[in-house]
C-alpha angles and dihedrals in degrees: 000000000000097000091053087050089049095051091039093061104043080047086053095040090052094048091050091048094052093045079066102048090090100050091044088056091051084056083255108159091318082195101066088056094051084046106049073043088063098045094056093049089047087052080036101059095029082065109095100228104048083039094058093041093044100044087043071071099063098037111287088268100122084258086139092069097059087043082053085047102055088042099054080042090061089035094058091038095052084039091058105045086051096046098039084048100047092047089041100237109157097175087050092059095041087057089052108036102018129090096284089050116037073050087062100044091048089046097047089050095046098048081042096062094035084058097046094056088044090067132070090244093173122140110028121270120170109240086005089267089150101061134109105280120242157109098291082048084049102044091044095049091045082050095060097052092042103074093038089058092044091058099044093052088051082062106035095084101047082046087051091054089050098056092043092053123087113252142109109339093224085053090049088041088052090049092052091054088047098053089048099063081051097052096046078041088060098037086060086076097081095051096129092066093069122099130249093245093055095044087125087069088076103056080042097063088030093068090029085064102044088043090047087049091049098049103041080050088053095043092051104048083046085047082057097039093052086046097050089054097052091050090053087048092055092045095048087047092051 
C-alpha cells in the first residue's frame, strides 16, 4: 500500500509540475513551477529505489538524506512564503522569512548536518531505518520533521481562515487540501510515540501529507486560473 501511495503522489507531483511548464514560459508565476519541481524531487529521492541508486552515486554514505533534508527544508520555506503571501497572512510569512524564522531554519540545518557526520551512515538505508539505533538517529530524524512543522503551523491558521471564509467552492475545497497536508505535517511530530507495530502508519501520513499538499497547491492555482478567465470573459462581453 505504501508503495502504491509513494508512486501515486510523484505521479501526482509531476502532473501537477507539467501542467505548469506553459504558464512558466509565459513568465506566469515562474515560482509555483520550481516549487511543484521540488516537491517531486522531495516524493523522487525519499523512494527507495531512486534513493539507493542515487545515493550509490554519492558514495553509498546516506549522503542522499541529508541531500532529501535540505531540500524539504527549501521546499517548506518557498511554500511558505507562497502560501502565507496568496491568503494574506502576514503573521504567517514573518514567522517564516523573518528573523525568528530564517533563525529556525539555520539552526534546524545546522544542527541537521552536525548530527549526520556524528553517525556511522555507511551502506545505504532509506530513511536510515538500518542504522545503528540511538539518540543522534533520533535527534536527526526528529530534525527533519521539526522545520517542516514549524512552518506548517506558521500557515494553518491563515489556511483555517480560508476554508471558513465564503468564496469559490473549488478555492475552499484547495485550502482544505491544503490544510490537510499541514496538519498531518504537524501530527508527525509525535512520531516517536507510535508503536513499533504501527510503524506503517509514518511513511502513511508522510506521503498523505505531501499528496494532500500537492494537491491543495494544484486546486488553488486552478481556483485562480478558472477565476482569471471569467473575469476576462465579463470584460470582452462589456
Amino acid at each position: 500500500m505504501i508503495a502504491v501511495l509513494q508512486w501515486t503522489t510523484l505521479s501526482v507531483c509531476l502532473a501537477l509540475t507539467a501542467l505548469r511548464i506553459p504558464s512558466a514560459i509565459r513568465g506566469e508565476n515562474r515560482m509555483m513551477l520550481v516549487l511543484f519541481a521540488l516537491i517531486s524531487l522531495d516524493i523522487l529521492l525519499s523512494i527507495e529505489g531512486p534513493y539507493l541508486l542515487i545515493d550509490a552515486w554519492l558514495g553509498n554514505v546516506n549522503v542522499c538524506n541529508l541531500l532529501l533534508r535540505f531540500l524539504l527544508y527549501g521546499t517548506l520555506l518557498l511554500m511558505g512564503i507562497k502560501v502565507a503571501k496568496a491568503f494574506a497572512s502576514p503573521g504567517g510569512e514573518r514567522a517564516i522569512r523573518g528573523p525568528v524564522g530564517l533563525a529556525v531554519l539555520g539552526a534546524t540545518a545546522v544542527l541537521t548536518a552536525s548530527f549526520f557526520f556524528s553517525m556511522d551512515t555507511r551502506d545505504s538505508t532509506v530513511g536510515l531505518n538500518d542504522l545503528d539505533p540511538g539518540p543522534a538517529v533520533d535527534i536527526y530524524a526528529a530534525l527533519g520533521r521539526f522545520y517542516p512543522g514549524y512552518v506548517a503551523a506558521c500557515l494553518v491558521p491563515g489556511m483555517w481562515r480560508s476554508v471558513r471564509r465564503s468564496g469559490p467552492a473549488l478555492l475552499r475545497a484547495a485550502s482544505a487540501t491544503l490544510l490537510l497536508g499541514l496538519g498531518l505535517l504537524i501530527v508527525s511530530q509525535v512520531f516517536p510515540l507510535i508503536p513499533a507495530a504501527f510503524a506503517w502508519l509514518r511513511p502513511l501520513i508522510n506521503y498523505s501529507a505531501a499528496l494532500a499538499s500537492a494537491l491543495g497547491l494544484g486546486g488553488i492555482w486552478l481556483s485562480k486560473v478558472i477565476a482569471r478567465r471569467a473575469s476576462r470573459a465579463v470584460m470582452s462581453t462589456q
